[in-house]
KOLTIVO-516019 format. One line per field, with one value per residue (C-alpha): residue in one letter; x, y, z; residue number from 1. Coordinates in Angstrom, 3 decimals, always signed. Example, Ala and Ser with C-alpha at 12.3 -4.5 7.8 and 13.67 -1.06 7.14 Angstrom:
BEGIN
rest = [a, s]
c1 = [+12.300, +13.670]
c2 = [-4.500, -1.060]
c3 = [+7.800, +7.140]
nr = [1, 2]
//
This chain:
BEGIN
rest = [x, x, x, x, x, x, x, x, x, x, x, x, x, x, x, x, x, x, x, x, x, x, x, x, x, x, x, x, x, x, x, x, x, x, x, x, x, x, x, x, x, x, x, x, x, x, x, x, x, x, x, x, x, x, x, x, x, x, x, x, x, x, x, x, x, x, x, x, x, x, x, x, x, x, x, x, x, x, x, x, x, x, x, x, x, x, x, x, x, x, x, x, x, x, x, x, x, x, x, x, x, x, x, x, x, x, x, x, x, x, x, x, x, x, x, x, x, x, x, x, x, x, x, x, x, x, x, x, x, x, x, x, x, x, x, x, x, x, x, x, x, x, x, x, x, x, x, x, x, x, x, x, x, x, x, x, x, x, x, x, x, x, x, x, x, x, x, x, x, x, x, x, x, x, x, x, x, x, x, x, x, x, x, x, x, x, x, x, x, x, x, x, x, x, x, x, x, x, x, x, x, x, x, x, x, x, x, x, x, x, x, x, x, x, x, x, x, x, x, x, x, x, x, x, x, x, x, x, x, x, x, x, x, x, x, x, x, x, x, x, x, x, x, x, x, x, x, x, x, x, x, x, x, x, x, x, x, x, x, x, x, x, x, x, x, x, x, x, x, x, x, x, x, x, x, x, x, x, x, x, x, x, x, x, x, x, x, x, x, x, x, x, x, x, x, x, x, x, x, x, x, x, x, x, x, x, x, x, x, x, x, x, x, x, x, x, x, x, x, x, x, x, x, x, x, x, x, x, x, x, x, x, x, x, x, x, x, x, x, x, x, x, x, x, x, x, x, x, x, x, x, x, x, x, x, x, x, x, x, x, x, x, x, x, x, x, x, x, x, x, x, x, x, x, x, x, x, x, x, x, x, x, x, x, x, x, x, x, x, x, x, x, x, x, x, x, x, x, x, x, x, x, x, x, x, x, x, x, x, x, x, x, x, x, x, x, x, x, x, x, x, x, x, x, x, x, x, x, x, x, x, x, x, x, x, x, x, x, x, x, x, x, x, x, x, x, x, x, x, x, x, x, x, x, x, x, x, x, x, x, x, x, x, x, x, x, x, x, x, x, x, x, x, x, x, x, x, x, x, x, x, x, x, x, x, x, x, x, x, x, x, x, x, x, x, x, x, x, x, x, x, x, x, x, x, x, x, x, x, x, x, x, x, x, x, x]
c1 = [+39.939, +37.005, +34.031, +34.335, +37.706, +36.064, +33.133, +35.504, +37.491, +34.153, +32.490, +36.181, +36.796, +33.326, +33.723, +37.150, +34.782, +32.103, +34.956, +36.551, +33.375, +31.803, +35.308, +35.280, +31.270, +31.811, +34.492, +32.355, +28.638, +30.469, +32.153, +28.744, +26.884, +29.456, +30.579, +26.393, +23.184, +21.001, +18.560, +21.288, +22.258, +18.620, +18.927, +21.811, +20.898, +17.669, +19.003, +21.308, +18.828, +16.656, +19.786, +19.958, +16.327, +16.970, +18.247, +14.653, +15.250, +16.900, +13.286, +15.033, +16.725, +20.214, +19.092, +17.701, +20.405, +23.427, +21.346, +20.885, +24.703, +25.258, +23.379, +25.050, +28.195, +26.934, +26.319, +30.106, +29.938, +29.721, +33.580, +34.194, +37.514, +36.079, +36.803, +33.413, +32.454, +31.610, +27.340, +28.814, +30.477, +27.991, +24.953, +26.642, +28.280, +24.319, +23.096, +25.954, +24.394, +21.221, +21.473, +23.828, +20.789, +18.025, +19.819, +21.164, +16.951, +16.573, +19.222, +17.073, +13.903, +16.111, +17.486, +13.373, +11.429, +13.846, +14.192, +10.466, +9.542, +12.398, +11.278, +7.365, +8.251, +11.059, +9.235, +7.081, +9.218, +9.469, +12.647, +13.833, +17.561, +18.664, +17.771, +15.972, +18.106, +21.228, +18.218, +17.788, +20.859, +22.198, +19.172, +20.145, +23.562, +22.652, +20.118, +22.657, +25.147, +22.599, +21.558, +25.083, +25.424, +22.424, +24.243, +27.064, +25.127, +25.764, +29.479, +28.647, +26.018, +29.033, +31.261, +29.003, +27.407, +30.872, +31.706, +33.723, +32.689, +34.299, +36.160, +33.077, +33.803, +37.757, +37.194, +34.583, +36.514, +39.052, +36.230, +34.494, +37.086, +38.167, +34.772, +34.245, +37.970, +36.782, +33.561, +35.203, +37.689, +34.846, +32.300, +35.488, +36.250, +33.095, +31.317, +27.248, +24.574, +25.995, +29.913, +28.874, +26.457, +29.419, +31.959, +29.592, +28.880, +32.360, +33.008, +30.393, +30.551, +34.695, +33.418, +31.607, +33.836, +36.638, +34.141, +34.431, +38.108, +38.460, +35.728, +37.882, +40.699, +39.662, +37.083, +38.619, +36.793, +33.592, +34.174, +35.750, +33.131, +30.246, +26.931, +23.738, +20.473, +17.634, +14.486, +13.483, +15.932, +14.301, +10.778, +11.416, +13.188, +10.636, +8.086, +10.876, +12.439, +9.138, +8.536, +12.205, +11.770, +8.443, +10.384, +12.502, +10.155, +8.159, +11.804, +12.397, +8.730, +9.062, +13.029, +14.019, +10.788, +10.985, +13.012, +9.829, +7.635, +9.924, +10.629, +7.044, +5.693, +8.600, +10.702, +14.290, +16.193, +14.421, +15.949, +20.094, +19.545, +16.712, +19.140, +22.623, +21.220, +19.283, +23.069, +24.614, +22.800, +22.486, +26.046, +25.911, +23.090, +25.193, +28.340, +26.013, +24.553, +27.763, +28.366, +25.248, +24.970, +28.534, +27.286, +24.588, +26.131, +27.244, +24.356, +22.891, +25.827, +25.175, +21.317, +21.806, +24.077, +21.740, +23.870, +21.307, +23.579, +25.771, +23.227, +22.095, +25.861, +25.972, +22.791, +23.332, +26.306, +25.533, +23.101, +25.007, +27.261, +25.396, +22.607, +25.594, +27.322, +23.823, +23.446, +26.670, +26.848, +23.254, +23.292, +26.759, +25.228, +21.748, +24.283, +26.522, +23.664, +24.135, +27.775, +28.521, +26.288, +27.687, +31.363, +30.512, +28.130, +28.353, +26.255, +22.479, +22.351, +21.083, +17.502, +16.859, +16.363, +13.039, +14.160, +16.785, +14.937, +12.741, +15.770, +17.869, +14.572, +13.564, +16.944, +17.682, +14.786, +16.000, +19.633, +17.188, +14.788, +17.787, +20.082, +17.114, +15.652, +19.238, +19.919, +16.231, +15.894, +19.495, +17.500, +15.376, +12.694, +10.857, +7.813, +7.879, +6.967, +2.945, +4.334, +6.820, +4.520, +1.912, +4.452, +5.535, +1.773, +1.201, +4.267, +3.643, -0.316, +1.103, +3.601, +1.294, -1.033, +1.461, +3.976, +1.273, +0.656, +3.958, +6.265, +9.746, +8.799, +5.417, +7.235, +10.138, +6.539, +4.870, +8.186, +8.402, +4.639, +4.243, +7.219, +6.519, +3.098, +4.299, +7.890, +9.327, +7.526, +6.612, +10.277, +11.323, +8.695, +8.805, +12.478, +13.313, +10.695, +12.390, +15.829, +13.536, +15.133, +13.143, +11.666, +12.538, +15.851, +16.350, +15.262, +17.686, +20.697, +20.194, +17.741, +18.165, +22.332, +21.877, +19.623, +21.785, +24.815, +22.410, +21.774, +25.146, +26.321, +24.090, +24.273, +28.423, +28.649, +25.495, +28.259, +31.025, +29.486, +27.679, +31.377, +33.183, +30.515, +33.352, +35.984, +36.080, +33.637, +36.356, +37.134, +34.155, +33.624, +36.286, +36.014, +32.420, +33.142, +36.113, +33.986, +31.458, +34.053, +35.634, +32.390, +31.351, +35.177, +33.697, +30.357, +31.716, +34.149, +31.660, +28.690, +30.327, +33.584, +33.214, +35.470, +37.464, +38.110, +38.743, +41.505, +43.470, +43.473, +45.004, +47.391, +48.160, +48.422, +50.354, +52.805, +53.360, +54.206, +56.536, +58.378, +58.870]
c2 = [-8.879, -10.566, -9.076, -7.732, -6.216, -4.392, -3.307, -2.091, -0.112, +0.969, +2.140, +3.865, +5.452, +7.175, +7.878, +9.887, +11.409, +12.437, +13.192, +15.756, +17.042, +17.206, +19.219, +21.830, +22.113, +23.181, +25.550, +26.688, +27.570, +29.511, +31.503, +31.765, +32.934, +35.817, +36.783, +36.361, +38.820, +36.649, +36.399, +35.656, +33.130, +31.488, +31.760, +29.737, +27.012, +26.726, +26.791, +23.975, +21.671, +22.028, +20.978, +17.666, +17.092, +17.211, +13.575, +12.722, +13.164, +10.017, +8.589, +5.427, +4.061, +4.504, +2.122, -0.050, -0.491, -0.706, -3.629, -5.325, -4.937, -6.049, -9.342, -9.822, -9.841, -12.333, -14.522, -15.125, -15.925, -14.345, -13.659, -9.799, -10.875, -13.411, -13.219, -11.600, -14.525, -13.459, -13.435, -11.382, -8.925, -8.842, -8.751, -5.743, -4.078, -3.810, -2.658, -0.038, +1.180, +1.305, +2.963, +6.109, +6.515, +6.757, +9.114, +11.378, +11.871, +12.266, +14.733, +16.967, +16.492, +17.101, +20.331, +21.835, +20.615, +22.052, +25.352, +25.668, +24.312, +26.415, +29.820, +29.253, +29.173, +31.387, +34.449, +33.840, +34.657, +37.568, +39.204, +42.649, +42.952, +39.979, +40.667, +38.218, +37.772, +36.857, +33.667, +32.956, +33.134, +30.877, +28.042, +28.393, +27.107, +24.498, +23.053, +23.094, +21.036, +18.605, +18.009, +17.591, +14.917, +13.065, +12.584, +11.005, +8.772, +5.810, +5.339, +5.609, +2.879, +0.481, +1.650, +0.324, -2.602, -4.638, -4.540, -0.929, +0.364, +3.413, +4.855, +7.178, +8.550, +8.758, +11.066, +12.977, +13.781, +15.506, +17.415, +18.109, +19.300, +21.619, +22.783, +24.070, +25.130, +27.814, +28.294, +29.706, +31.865, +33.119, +34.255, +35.722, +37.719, +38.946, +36.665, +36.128, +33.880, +33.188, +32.524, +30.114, +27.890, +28.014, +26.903, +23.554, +23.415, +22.830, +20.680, +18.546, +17.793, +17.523, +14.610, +12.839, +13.268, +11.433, +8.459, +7.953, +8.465, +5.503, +3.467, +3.052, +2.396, -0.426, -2.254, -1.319, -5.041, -3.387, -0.454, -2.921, -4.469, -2.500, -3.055, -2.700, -0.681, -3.086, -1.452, -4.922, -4.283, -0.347, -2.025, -4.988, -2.269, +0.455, -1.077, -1.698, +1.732, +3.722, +2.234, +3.430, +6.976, +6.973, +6.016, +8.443, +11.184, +10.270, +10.551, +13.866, +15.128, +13.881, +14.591, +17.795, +20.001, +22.007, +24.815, +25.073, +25.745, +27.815, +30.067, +30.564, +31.049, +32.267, +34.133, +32.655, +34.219, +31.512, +28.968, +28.962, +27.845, +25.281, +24.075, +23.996, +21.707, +19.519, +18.926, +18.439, +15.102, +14.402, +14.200, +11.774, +9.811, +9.806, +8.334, +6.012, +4.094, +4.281, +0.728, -0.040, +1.744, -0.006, -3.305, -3.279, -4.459, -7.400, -8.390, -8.637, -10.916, -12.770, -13.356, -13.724, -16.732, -17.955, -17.191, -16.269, -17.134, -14.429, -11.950, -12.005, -11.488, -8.245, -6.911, -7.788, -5.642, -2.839, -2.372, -2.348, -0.142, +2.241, +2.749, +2.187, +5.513, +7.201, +6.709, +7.822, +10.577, +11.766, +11.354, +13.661, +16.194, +15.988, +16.300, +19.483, +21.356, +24.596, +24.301, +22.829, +25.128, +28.334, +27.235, +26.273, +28.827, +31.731, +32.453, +32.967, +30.200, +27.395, +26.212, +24.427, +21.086, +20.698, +20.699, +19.047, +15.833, +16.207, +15.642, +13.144, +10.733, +11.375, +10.751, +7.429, +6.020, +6.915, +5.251, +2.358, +2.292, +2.962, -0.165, -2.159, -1.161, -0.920, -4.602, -5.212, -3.104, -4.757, -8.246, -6.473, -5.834, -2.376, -2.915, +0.724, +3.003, +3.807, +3.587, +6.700, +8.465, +8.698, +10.123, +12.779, +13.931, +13.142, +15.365, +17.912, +18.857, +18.245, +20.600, +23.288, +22.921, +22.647, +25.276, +28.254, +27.090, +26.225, +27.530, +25.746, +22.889, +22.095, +21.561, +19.378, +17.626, +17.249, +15.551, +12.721, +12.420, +11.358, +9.256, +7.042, +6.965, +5.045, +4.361, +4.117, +1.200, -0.599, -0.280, -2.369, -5.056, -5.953, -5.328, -7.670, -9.974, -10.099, -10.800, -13.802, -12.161, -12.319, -8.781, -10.296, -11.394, -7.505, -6.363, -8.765, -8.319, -4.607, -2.478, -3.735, -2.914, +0.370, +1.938, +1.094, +2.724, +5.779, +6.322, +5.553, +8.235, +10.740, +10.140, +10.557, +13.360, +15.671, +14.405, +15.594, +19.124, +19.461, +18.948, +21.186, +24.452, +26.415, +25.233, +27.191, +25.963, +23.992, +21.513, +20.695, +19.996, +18.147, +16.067, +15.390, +14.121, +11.954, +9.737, +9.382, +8.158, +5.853, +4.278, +4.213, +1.821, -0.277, -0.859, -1.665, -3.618, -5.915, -5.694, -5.450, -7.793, -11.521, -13.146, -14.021, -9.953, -9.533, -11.902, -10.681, -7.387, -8.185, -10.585, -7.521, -4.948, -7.083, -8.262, -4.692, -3.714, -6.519, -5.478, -1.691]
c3 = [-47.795, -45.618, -45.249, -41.272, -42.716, -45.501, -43.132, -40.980, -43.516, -45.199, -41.438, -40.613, -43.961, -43.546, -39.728, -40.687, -43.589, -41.138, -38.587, -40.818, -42.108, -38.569, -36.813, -39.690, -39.599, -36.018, -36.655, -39.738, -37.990, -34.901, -38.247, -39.939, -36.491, -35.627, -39.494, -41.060, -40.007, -38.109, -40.997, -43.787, -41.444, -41.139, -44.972, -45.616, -43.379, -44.960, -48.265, -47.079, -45.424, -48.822, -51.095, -48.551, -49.494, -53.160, -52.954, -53.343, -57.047, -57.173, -57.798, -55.499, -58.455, -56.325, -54.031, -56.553, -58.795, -56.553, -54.811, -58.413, -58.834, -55.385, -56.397, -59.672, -57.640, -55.235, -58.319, -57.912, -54.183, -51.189, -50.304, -51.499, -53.026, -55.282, -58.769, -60.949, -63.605, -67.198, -66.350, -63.442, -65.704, -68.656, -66.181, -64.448, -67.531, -68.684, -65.393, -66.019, -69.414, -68.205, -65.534, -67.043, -69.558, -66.623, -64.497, -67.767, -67.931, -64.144, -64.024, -66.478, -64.308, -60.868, -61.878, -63.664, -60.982, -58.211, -60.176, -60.421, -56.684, -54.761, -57.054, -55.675, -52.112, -51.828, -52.976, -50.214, -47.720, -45.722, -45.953, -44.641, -45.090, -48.014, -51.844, -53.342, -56.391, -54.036, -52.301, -55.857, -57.570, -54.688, -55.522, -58.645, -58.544, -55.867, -57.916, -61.342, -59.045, -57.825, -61.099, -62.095, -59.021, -59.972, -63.406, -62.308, -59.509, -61.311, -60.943, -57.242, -57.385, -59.082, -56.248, -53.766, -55.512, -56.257, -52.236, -52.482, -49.588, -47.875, -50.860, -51.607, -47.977, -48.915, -51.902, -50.466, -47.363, -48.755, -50.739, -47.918, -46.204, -49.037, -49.376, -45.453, -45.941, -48.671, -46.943, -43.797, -45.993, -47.971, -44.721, -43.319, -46.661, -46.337, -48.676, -48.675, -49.638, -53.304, -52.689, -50.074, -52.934, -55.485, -53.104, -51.922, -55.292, -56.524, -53.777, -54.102, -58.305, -57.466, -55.472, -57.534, -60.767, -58.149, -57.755, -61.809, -62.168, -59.130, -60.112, -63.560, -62.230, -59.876, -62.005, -65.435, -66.553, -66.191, -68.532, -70.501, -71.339, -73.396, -71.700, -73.583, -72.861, -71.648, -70.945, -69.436, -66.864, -66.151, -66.009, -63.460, -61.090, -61.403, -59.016, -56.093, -57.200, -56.510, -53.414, -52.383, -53.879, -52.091, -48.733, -49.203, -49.700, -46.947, -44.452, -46.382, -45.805, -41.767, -40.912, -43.705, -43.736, -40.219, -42.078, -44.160, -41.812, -38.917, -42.117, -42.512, -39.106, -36.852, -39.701, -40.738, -37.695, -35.398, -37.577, -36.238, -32.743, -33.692, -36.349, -34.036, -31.682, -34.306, -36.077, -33.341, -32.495, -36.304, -37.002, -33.903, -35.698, -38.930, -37.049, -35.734, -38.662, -40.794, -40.302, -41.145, -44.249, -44.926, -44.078, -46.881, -49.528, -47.763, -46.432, -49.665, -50.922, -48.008, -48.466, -52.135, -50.595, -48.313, -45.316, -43.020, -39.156, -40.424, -41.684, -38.076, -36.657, -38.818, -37.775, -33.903, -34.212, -36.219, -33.875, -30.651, -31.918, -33.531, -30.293, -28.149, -29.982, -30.015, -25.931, -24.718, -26.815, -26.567, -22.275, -22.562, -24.970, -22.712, -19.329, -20.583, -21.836, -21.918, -21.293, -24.881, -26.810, -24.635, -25.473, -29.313, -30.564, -27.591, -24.910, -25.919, -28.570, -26.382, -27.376, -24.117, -22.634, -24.282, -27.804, -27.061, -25.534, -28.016, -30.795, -28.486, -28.824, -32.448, -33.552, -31.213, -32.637, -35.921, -35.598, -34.699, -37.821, -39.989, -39.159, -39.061, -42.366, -44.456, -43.427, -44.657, -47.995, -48.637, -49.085, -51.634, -49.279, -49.964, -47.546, -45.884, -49.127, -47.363, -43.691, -44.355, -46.424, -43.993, -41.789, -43.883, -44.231, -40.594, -39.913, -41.641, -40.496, -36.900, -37.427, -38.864, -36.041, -33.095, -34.259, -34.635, -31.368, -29.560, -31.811, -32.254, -29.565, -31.488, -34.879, -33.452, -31.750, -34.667, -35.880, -33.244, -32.996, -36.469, -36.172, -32.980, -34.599, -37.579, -38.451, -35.048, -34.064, -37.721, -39.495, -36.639, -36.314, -40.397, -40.916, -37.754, -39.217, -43.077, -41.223, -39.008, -35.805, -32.586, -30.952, -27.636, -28.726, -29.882, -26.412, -24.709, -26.690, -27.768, -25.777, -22.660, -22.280, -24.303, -22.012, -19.204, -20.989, -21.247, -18.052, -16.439, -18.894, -18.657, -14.445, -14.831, -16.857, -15.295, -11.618, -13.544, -14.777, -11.398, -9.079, -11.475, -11.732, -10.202, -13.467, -17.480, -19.670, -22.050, -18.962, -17.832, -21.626, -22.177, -18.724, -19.968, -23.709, -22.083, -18.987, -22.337, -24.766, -22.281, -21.582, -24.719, -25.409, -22.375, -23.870, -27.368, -25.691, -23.978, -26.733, -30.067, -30.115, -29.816, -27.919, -30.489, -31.927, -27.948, -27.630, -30.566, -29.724, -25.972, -27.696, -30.251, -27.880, -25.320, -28.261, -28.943, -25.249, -24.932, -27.585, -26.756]
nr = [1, 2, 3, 4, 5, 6, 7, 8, 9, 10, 11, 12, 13, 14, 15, 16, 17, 18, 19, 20, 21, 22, 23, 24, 25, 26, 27, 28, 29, 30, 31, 32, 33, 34, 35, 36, 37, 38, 39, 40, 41, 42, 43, 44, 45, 46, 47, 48, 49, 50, 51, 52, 53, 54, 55, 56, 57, 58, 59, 60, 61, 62, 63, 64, 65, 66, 67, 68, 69, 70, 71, 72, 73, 74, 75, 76, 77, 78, 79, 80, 81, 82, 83, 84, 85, 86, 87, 88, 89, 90, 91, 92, 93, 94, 95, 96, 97, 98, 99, 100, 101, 102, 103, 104, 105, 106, 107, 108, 109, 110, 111, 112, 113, 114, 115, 116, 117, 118, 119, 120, 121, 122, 123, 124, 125, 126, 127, 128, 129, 130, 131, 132, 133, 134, 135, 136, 137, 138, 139, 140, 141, 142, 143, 144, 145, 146, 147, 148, 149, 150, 151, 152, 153, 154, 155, 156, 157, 158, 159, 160, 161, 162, 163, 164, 165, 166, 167, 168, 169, 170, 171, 172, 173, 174, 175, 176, 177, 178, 179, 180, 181, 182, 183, 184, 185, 186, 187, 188, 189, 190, 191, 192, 193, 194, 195, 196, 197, 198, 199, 200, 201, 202, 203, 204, 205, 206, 207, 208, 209, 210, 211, 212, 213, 214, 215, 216, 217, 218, 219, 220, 221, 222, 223, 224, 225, 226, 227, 228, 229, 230, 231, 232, 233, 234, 235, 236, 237, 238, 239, 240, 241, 242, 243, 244, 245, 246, 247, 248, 249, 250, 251, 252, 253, 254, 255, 256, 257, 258, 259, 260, 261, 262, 263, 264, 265, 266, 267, 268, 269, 270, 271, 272, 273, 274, 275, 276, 277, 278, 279, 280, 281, 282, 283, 284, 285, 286, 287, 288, 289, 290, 291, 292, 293, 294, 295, 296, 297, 298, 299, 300, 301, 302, 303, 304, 305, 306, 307, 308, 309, 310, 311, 312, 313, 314, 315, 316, 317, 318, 319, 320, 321, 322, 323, 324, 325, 326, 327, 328, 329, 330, 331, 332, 333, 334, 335, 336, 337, 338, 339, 340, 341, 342, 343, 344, 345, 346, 347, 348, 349, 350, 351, 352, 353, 354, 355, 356, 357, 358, 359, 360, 361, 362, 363, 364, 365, 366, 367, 368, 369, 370, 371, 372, 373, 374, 375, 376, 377, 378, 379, 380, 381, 382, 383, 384, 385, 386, 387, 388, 389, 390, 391, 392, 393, 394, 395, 396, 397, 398, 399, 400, 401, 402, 403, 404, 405, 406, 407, 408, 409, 410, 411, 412, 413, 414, 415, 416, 417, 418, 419, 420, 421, 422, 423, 424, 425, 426, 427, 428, 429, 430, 431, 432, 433, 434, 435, 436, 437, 438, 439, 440, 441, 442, 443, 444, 445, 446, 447, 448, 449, 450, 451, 452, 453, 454, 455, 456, 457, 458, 459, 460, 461, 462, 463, 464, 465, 466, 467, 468, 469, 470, 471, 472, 473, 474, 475, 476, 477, 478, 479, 480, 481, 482, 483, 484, 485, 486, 487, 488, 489, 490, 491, 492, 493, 494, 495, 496, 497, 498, 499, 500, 501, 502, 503, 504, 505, 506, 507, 508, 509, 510, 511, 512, 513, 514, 515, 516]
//
């Protein structure tokens, strides 16, 4: 299988992932806001966001050692299909050992220091109506099954690193989608705070117990093969793995921290509105970088082979389409309004145009930095460890300051202030720079036809809801999300396929046509 083919099955396998996860997510929170008190509710989803934010624990040694794997591989060549050599296999079959002895020890520190952090600040909050032994007992078993997941990181880190991309997002769909299954049955039974932890829970370690039963049986040669322990190996990837962990905690700090402090100042029943209308656009951020994130891998093979023409390809694309998804469906979401939220959530959950700016920016810019800075790290560049950090403190003093004052709109601020301050504008300039890619080439070939897409969209839909104010709220909805989606096809169409991908789709299409 080439590599566009397995990018494509790797970006489509997680889009259906996301997909699945995303349509019972919003059949899910419409459960959780009629079926939950308003300050269970702001519970949950804080809980939630936190568990995201336990990734951190990873120390960066994910990202580390499924690029290391990734470059043993591409000591066989470049094409994904190529068979591994035997320094391929030992090399890897090493990495392998090492790696389930480092994260057996970060599992440990995962599950004490989350135990010990979550206890301090959740007995700090102000609760009138849920016991504090349900918040806890719920942390509890979140933090167990992160632990648990941190354990079995590694086989996910072979997944990745040998070119299978994708197949984490084909297990952990139909895990995901068992999860949310049992979470809607259990809020409907009448279940609380602690039901809904063991059911994500048992999704989520069901997920990662697939990854090892399918990593065996694809690479079987690998766990043939009896790696040894190298502590050599641990101490030439600690300096690139601490800059990654410290990456990572400075994202965390800037992007996962606003339940902190809206819990704090405003109480947890401000938190479901400000949270609805955050996920909404992040899911649309997440479908946007998937190829990206699926293209990493590759990228790395094809640096480690020198093939920089094609490096550039990737990233020219990834980029299109991810901005390109991020445009069209941020100027429909920005053009409904109201509308979407009323239908979705029920009238009076709407957090306003403000907010909702304010998150249609942040996370644009964020789609942006991401793409930019996978395709970098993937050439083993971790130049952003200070950059992010200083956002995370940035973000959160700004968000202390300007929510006492402004409340919900001066926390999301103090989010994209810190941001455009620091990682908005420097990921970009010194991951372009890595890849040698030209800024003004970027503007030309990306910007420039993005932000017309934006504004055609947003201008077509706000036409569409403003002729049809007299229609139900589901068509003017559904009109909406369909002029977006078909000029999001048009864009894609024109940006994203070479000539050659264009052709054989008309030939395919019109060979099918003919033969009905």
């Amino acid at each position: 299988m080439s590599i566009t083919k397995r990018i494509a099955f790797g970006a489509a396998a997680s889009w259906f992932s996301r997909g699945v996860s995303i349509l019972l997510g919003l059949v899910l929170l419409p459960v959780l806001f009629r079926h939950l008190p308003k300050e269970e509710l702001g519970v949950w989803l804080l809980l939630g966001q936190s568990w995201a934010a336990l990734g951190i624990f990873d120390l960066g040694f994910g990202a580390t050692l499924t690029r290391r794997i990734a470059f043993a591989k591409g000591k066989s060549g470049s094409d994904p299909g190529a068979e591994l050599t035997d320094e391929t296999l030992r090399e890897i079959a090493d990495l392998v050992a090492t790696g389930k002895r480092v994260y057996r020890a970060l599992a440990v520190f995962a599950f004490v220091f989350s135990m010990g952090a979550g206890f301090f600040y959740l007995r700090t909050l102000n609760l009138g109506t849920v016991p504090f032994s349900q918040v806890w007992m719920a942390w509890s078993v979140i933090c167990l099954s992160q632990a648990l997941g941190v354990w079995a990181n590694v086989w996910n880190c072979i997944l990745l690193g040998v070119g299978y991309v994708g197949w984490d997002a084909v297990l952990g769909s139909l895990a995901s989608a068992l999860t949310l299954l049992a979470q809607i049955i259990v809020v409907l039974l009448g279940g609380g705070l602690v039901s809904l932890a063991v059911a994500a829970a048992a999704g989520a370690l069901t997920q990662r117990f697939l990854m090892l039963g399918f990593a065996r049986s694809r690479r079987p040669e690998i766990f043939a093969i009896r790696g040894q322990w190298k502590f050599a190996l641990v101490k030439n990837m600690v300096p690139l793995a601490l800059r990654a962990w410290i990456t990572a905690v400075g994202i965390v700090l800037a992007l996962n921290t606003d339940q902190l402090f809206i819990g704090k100042i405003m109480g947890t029943a401000a938190f479901p509105a400000y949270r609805a209308a955050y996920l909404i656009l992040l899911n649309l951020n997440m479908l946007a970088v998937t190829v990206a994130g699926s293209s990493a891998v590759f990228i790395s093979h094809l640096w480690q082979a020198g093939d920089l023409a094609q490096v550039h390809r990737l990233v020219v694309r990834n980029l299109n389409l991810g901005l390109g998804l991020m445009a069209a469906g941020g100027g429909c979401i920005l053009a409904l309004g109201p509308h979407l939220f009323n239908l979705w959530l029920g009238p009076g959950n709407f957090v306003g145009y403000p907010l909702l700016i304010i998150f249609f920016v942040l996370l644009f810019l964020e789609a942006q930095c991401y793409i930019v800075t996978t395709s970098s790290r993937a050439t083993e560049d971790e130049a952003f460890a200070l950059w992010t950090l200083a956002a995370g403190a940035l973000k959160v003093i700004l968000s202390i300051i300007l929510g006492v004052r402004y409340g919900l709109i001066g926390i999301a601020l103090g989010t994209l202030i810190a941001q455009l301050a620091t990682n908005h504008w420097f990921m970009v300039f010194r991951g372009l720079r890595r890849l040698r890619m030209s800024l003004r080439q970027h503007a030309k070939q990306v910007l420039l036809p993005v932000g017309v897409l934006f504004i055609v969209t947003t201008v077509a839909v706000w036409l569409i809801v403003y002729f049809m104010s007299g229609f139900r709220p589901w068509a003017i909805v559904g009109t909406g999300c369909a002029m977006s989606g078909t000029l999001l096809l048009i864009a894609l169409w024109m940006l994203v396929l070479d000539t050659d991908q264009r052709r054989r789709l008309v030939a395919h299409f019109g060979f099918s046509s003919t033969k009905t």
